[in-house]
C-alpha positions as CSV (number, residue, x, y, z in Angstrom):
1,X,24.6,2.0,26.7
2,X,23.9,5.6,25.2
3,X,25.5,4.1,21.9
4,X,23.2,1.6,22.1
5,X,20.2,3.6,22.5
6,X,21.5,6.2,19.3
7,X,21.9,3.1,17.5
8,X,18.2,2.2,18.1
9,X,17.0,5.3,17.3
10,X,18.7,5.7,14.3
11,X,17.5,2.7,13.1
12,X,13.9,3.6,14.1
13,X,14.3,6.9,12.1
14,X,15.3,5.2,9.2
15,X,12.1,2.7,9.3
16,X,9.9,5.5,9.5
17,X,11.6,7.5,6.5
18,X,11.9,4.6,4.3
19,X,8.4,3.6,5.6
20,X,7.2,7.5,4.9
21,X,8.9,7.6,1.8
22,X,7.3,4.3,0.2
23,X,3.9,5.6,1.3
24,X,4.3,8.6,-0.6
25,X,6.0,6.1,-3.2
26,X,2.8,4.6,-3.7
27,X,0.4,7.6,-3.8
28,X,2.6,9.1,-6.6
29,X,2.7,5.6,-8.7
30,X,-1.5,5.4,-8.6
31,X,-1.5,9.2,-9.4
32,X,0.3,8.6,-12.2
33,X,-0.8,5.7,-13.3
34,X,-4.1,8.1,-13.4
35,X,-2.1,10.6,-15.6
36,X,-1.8,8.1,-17.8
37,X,-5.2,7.0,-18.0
38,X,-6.2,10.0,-18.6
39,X,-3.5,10.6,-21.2
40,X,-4.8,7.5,-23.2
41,X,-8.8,8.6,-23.3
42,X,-9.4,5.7,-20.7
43,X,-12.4,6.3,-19.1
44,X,-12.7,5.6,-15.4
45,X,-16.0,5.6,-14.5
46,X,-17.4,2.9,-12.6
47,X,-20.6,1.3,-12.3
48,X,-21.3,0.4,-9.4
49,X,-24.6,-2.1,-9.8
50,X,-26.0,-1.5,-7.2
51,X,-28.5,0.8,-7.8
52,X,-26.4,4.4,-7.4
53,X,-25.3,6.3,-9.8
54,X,-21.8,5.4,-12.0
55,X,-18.6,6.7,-9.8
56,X,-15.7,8.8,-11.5
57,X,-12.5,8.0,-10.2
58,X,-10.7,11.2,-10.1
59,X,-7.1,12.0,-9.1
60,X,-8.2,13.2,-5.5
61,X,-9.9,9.8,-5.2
62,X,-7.1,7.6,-5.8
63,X,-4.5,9.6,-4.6
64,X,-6.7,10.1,-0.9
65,X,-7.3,6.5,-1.0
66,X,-3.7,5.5,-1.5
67,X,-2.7,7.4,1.5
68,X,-5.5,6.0,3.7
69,X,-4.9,2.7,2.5
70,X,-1.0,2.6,2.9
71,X,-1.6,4.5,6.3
72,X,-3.6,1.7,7.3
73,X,-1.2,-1.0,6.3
74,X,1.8,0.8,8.0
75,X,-0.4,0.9,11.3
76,X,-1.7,-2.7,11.3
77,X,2.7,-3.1,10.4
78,X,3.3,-1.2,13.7
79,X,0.5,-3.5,15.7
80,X,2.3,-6.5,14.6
81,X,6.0,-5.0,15.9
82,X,4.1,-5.0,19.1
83,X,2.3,-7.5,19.4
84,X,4.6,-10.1,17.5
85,X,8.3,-8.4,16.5
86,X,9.3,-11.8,15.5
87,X,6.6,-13.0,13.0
88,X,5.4,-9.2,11.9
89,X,7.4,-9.2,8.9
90,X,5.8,-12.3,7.7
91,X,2.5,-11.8,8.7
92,X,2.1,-8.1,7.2
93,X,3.4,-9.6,4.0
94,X,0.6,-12.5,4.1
95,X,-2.2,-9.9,5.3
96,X,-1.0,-7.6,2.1
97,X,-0.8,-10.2,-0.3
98,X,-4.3,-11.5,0.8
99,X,-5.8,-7.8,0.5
100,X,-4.4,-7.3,-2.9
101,X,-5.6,-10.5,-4.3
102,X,-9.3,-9.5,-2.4
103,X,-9.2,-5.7,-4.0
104,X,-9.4,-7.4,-7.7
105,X,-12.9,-8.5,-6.7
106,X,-14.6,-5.3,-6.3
107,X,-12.8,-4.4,-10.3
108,X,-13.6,-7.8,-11.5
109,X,-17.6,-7.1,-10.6
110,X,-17.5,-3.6,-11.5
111,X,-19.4,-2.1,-14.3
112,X,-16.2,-0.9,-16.2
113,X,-14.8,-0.4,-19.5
114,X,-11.2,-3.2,-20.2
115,X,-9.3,-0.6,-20.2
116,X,-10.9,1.1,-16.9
117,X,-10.8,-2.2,-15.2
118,X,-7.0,-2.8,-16.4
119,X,-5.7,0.6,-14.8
120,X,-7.6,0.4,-11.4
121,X,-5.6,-3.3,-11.4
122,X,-2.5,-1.7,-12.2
123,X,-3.1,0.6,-9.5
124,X,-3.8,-1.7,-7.1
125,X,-0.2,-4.0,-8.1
126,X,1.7,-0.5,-8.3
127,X,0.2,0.2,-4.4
128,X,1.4,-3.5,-3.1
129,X,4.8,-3.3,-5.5
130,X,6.0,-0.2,-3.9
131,X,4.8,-1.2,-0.1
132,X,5.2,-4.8,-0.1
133,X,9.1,-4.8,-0.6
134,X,9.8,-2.1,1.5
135,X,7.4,-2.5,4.5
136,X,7.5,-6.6,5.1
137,X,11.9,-6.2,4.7
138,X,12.1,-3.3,7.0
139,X,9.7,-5.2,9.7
140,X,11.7,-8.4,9.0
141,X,15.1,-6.3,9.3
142,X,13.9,-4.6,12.7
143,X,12.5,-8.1,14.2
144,X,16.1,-9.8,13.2
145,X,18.0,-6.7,14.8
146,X,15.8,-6.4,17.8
147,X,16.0,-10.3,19.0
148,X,19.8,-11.1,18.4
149,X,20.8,-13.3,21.2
């Protein structure tokens, strides 16, 4: 029983590293996907059109938002464990997916230049290429582990 319950919690620790580690995985790909920007003269300012004045995405931007954001996915992860271990895997993959393809319209609408509008995309595909994989497999691995007959 006590090997059982190491086991668990082993396995617990190592979601939550690998889940830690892809969050920080993701704020370091959109910061330097910023570097780079910056690096190649690409303006990101952003016009809004709505009235207020254009927005300058700076590093502290992206990089805050990243967290938040990947925070947020790896807490609506943790509701679905509880709420439905089996399915949670699948249905954090499909909720990601579906916010990825909604965060284009926001860029698409935006009063940007191409290349401004290009790098807040490839931001946006590095944030869901780095959580994605490793979030929806670990939830998928834990859900298979947790319910073997």
């Amino acid at each position: 029983m006590a090997d059982m319950a190491t086991t668990t919690g082993s396995a617990r620790l190592g979601r939550r590293r690998s889940r830690s580690v892809a969050v920080a995985g993701a704020v370091l790909a959109t910061s330097l996907l910023w570097l780079l920007a910056l690096a190649l003269g690409i303006d990101l300012t952003v016009d809004q059109r709505d009235g207020r004045p254009p927005m300058v995405v700076g590093l502290p931007m992206v990089a805050g938002f990243t967290l938040i954001m990947s925070l947020l996915g790896w807490g609506v992860l943790a509701v679905l464990e509880r709420r439905a271990p089996r399915r949670a895997g699948l249905v954090w993959t499909v909720l990601a997916v579906a916010v990825l393809v909604l965060s284009f319209v926001p860029i698409l609408g935006a009063g940007a230049t191409t290349g401004a509008k290009v790098m807040l995309s490839l931001m946006h595909l590095a944030v869901a290429a780095v959580l994605v994989p490793v979030l929806g497999r670990g939830a998928r691995a834990s859900s298979a582990t947790r319910h073997r007959p």
